[in-house]
N, C-alpha and C positions, 0 to 999 in steps of 0.2 A: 704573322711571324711563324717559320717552321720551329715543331717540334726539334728540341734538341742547338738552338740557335748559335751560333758564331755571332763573338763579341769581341769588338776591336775599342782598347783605351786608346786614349790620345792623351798626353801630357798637352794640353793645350799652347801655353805660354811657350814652352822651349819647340814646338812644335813651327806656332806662327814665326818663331824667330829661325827656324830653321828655312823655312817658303822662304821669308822674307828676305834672307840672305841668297838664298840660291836666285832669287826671283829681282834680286837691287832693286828693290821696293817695298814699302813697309806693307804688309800682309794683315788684314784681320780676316776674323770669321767672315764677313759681309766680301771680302773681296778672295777668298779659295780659290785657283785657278779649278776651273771645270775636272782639268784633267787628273786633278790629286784625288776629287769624289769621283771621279773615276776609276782612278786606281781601288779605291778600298772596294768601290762595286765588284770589280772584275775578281778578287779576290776571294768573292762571297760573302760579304759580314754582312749581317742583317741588322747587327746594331754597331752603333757608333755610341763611346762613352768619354765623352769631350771632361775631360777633367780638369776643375782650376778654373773652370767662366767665370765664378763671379767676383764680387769687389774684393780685395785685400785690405788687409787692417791696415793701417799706418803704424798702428803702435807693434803691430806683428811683424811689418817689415825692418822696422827700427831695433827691434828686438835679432829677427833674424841677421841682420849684417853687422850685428857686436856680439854676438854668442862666441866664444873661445870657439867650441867645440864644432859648433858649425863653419866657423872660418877657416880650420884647418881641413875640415873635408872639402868646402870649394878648394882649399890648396889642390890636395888631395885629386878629386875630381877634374877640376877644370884649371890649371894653371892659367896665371893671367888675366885671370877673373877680375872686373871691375864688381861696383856697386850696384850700375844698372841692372846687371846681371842677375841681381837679387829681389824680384818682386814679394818675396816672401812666402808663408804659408798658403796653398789654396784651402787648409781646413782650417785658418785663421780669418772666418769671414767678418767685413765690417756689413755689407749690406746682400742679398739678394735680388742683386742685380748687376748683369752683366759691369767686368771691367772697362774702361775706355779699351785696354789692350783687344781685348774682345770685337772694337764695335759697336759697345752698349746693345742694347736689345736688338736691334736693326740686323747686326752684326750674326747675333743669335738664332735671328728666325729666318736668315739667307741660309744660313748654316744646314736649319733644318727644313728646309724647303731644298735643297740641294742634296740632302740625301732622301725626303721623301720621293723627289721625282723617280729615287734609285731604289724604292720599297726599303729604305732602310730608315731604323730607327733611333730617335736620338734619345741617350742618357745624359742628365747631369748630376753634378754633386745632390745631394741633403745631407747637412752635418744635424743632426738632431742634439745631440751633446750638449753644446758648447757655440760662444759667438767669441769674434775678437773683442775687447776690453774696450774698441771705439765704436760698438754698435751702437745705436740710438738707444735701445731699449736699455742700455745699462745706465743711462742719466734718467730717464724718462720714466723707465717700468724697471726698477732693482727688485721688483718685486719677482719680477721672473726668475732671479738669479738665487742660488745658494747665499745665504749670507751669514758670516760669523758674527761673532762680537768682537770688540778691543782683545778682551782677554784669549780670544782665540787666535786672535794675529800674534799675538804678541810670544804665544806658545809656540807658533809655527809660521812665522814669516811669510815663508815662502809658499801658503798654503792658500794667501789671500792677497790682495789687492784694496787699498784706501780710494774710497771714488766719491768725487765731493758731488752733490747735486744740492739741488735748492736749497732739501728742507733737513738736510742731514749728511754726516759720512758717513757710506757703507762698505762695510768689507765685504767684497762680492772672492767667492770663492774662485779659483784659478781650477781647471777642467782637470779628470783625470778618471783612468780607470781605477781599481781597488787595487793592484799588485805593483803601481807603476810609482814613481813621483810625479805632481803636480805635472803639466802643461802651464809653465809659466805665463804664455800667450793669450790663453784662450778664458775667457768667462762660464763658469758653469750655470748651465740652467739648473731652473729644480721642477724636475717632474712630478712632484709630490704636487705641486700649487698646479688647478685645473687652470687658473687663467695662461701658466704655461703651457700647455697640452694646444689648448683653445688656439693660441697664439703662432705654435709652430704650427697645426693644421692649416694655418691660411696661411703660411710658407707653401706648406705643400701645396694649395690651391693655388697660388702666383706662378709656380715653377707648372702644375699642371698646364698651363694657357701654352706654355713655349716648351714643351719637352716632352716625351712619350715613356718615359718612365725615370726614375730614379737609382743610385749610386748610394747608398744608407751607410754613410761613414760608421764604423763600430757601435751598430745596432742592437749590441745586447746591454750597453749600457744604463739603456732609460727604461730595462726591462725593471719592476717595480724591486723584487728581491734582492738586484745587482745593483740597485741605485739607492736601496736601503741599506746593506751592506758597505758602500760607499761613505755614505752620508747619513746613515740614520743618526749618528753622534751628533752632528751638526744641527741639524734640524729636527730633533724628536720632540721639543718641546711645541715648535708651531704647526708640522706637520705627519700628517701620517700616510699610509701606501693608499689610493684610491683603490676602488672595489674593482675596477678595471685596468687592462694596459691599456698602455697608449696606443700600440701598436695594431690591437685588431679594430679602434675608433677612428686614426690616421687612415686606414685602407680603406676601411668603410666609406668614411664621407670623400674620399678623395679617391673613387673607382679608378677613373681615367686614365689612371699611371702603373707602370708595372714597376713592380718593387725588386731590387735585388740588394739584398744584408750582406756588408761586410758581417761576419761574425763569426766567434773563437769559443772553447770552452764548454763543446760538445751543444748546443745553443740553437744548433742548427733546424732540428725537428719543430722544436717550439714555435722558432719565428717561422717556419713555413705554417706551423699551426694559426698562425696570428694576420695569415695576411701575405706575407713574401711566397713572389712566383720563383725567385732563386734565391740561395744561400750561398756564402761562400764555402768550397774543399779544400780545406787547409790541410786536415788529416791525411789525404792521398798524396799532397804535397811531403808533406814529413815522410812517409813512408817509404815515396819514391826517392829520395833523399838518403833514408836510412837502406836502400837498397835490399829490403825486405820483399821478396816472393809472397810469402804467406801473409806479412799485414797486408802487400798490394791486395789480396785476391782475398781475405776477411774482411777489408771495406769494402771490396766493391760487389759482399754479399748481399747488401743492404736490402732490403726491400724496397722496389722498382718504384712503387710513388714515390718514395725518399728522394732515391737515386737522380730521378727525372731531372727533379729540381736542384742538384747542385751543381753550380758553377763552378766547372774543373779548371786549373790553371797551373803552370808551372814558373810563372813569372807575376808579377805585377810591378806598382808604384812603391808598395811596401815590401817586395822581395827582393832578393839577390836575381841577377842576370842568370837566365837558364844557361847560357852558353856557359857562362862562367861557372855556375856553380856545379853544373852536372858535367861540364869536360867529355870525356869520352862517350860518358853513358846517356848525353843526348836524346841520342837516337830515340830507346828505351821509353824514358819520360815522356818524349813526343805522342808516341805512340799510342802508349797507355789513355794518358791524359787528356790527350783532343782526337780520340776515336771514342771512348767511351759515351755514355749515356749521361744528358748534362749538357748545360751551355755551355761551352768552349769560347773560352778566354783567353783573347791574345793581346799582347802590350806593345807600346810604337818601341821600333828599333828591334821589339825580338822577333821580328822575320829576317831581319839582316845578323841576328846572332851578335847583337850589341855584347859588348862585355862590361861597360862600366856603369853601375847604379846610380845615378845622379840623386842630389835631396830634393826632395816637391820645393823649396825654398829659391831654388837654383831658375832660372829663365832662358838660360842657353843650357843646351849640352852640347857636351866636347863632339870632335868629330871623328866617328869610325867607321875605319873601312871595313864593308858588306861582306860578308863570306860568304863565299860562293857556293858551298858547301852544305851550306845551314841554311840560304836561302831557297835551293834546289830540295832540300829534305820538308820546308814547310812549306813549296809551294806543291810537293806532291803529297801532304798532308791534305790538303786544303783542297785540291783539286778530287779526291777518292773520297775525303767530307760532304764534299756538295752536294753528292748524288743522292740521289731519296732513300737510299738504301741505309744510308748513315743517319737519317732522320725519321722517316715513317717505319725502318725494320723494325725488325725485334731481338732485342737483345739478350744474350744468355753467356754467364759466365762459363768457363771449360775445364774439367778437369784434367790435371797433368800428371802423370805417372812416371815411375821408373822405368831408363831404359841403360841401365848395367851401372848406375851410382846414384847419390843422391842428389846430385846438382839440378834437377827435377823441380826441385823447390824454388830454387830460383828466376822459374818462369811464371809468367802469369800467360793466360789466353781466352779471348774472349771470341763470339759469334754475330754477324747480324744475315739475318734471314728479310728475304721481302719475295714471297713468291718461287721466282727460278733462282732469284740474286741470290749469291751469299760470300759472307765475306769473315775469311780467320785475323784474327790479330794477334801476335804471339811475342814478347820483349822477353827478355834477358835484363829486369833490373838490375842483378851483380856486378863487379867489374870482373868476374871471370868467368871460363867458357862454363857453358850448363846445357845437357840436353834434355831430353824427356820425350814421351809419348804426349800427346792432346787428345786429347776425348773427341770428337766431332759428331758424333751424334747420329740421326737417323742422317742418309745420304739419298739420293736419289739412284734411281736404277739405271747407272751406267756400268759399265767397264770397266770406264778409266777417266779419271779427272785431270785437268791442269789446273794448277794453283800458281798465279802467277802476280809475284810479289809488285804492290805500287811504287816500294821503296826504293827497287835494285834494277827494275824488267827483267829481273828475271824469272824465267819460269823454269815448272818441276811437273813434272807426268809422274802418276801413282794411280798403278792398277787399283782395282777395289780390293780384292783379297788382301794385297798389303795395308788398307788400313781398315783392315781390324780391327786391333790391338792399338788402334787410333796413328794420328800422322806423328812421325818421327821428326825431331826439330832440333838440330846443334846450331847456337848463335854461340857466339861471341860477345864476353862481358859489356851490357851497354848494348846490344844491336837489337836489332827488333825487322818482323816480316807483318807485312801487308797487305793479306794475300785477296785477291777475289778470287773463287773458284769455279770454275767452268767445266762440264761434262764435255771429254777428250773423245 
């Protein structure tokens, strides 16, 4: 896998029902026309992150198509919406193993055998958290799970779940973060009991056999302080934190897989300390957002091992649509985002500049016309990505100065270097015009350069003497240059 890799999600489920409508045939994994792993090849991704393979809960699905609040976002979202429609949560798991939607296993290993023959790599889920309420192990092993008392349901209802088995009812606690309310759907494990530790480890070893790394649903969870935090009220009296995480025990015995964390709450350093080849950048998201120059260019001060490893994105499953949420300033975010240093992360629908977020609950999504615009802007993202110069260079943030105001600030610009290559990246996250000088650094002994933008073809000829005092840059609020530069 190169340094620096291209990652394409798939919403699995609305995906196959997308083939399958276009194709007037029901579509699984096992049956992909050639030509769609095709497509993602020609694109460049090196990984594929199939999201939603495995079983869904029945009780999570039952839950999901009587929720008020979820039924008015299918409104919302998809008018017209049946029930079918609704397979449910993919982080609502009953089993770890492929759904029939899927294929079952068969399904899964055509999947990935069809992007191996394409050097590409497959992700799936791991929810470490939480199962859905009809997993086996919540009749079988409640020992795995968080468990209250009567008097603790009875404080907080909604906090716990009545679950008859053999030899007893147990209140198995309902999942959640510490700032959130409950996940109605989902069973809490407790990572305090090693026989749970033990027990998701050979998750990860089953998913190991068919999958080339893993998708770590909100991985800071089962970090020992955040899940005592949580729950120490609940279970202080049977358990206590082990002397280890789970996290650098999971990587260990389970080499094989490349790990990348969901995770929030500055979190990041740690779980790459434990084990994760990437983390998630949520903070570069927020900033690019808040249209900040200076927070863009104080994160992306970070130090370079840091950096390496986090997985930039300006979209996902759990975000708002980049087209939608960033509008004009696009451009901008693209830029920044998936040239930087870091896996680059891209979500299905945001090459065609989708605008509507659908819920992970949903099976179809609606249909939207491609913009032509936004698909021509990310497929010369993708294309000026590919080159080695974007993976093997070397990276180095640029400083921006005044050139007659302050709007300076509102650039950010960065460099990669690979031998003769090299290449400027320069956005405007503001939504108004901003110029500035760029730092560029030592140059080579020419004359005169062309810098000629990926974004626009257009090109600029600059003596050397004029950049001195570094290159001169007026965009426009939201635009962005990407330039390779060449001795003129």
């Amino acid at each position: 896998m190169r340094t620096h890799p291209h990652l394409y999600e798939i919403s699995a489920w609305p995906w196959l029902d997308g083939l399958s409508a276009r194709g007037d045939r029901l579509v699984t994994l096992a049956t992909v026309p050639e030509e769609e792993w095709d497509r993602i090849a020609q694109a460049g991704f090196d990984i594929v992150y199939l999201m939603g393979v495995w079983r869904r809960s029945d009780i999570g699905r039952s839950m999901a198509r009587t929720d008020p609040a979820l039924l008015r976002e299918y409104d919302r979202v998809l008018p017209g919406w049946s029930m079918r429609d609704v397979p449910g949560s993919p982080y609502c798991i009953q089993a770890y193993e492929p759904d029939g939607r899927m294929g079952g296993w068969a399904g899964l290993e055509r999947a990935r055998e069809a992007l191996a023959r394409r050097q590409i790599a497959l992700f799936v889920d791991f929810v470490p958290n939480h199962t859905g309420f009809d997993h086996e192990w919540v009749r079988t092993r409640p020992e795995l799970y968080v468990e209250g008392t009567l008097d603790d349901y009875r404080r907080t209802p909604d906090n716990f779940h009545p679950i008859d088995t053999p030899d007893a009812v147990h209140f198995i606690a309902c999942g959640r973060d510490p700032f959130f309310a409950p996940w109605r759907d989902v069973a809490q494990l407790n990572y305090f009991n090693p026989e749970t530790r033990d027990a998701m480890v050979g998750v990860l070893e089953t998913i190991a056999q068919h999958a080339d790394g893993v998708r770590c649903d909100m991985a800071m969870l089962v970090l020992n302080d955040v899940f005592q935090q949580t729950w120490g009220r609940t279970i202080d009296l049977l358990w206590k934190a082990p002397s280890e995480e789970f996290w650098p025990e999971a990587t260990r015995r389970v080499a094989g897989l490349t790990y990348l964390a969901e995770v929030y709450w500055d979190r990041e350093w740690q779980l790459q300390q434990q084990g994760f080849a990437y983390t998630y950048d949520k903070r570069l998201l927020d900033r690019l957002h808040q249209g900040s120059g200076s927070g863009v260019r104080g994160h992306l001060q970070a130090d370079g091992s840091f950096t390496a490893k986090l997985a930039r994105f300006i979209e996902n499953h759990d975000e708002a649509r980049a087209a939608a949420a960033f509008g004009a300033r696009l451009q901008s975010a693209v830029a920044v985002a998936l040239t930087a240093p870091g896996m680059r992360f891209y979500y299905d629908g945001q090459l065609d500049g989708a605008q509507i977020k659908s819920p992970v609950q949903l099976g179809r999504w609606p249909n939207e016309e491609p913009n032509g615009e936004i698909r021509d802007l990310y497929e010369r993202i993708l294309r000026v990505t590919n080159t080695a110069l974007f993976h093997d260079g070397t990276w180095e943030l640029l400083g921006v100065y005044g050139a007659g105001d302050t709007t300076y600030d509102d650039l950010v610009g960065f460099s990669w270097r690979k031998g003769s290559e090299h290449a400027v990246v320069v956005a405007n996250v503001s939504t108004h015009d901003a110029q500035g000088l760029v730092q560029l650094g030592a140059m080579p002994h020419s004359p005169a350069f062309s810098f000629n933008d990926q974004l626009s073809d257009q090109r600029y000829r600059w003596v050397r003497e004029d950049l001195t005092d570094g290159l001169y840059v007026r965009l426009a609020g939201g635009a962005a240059h990407v330039f390779l530069v060449e001795q003129a």
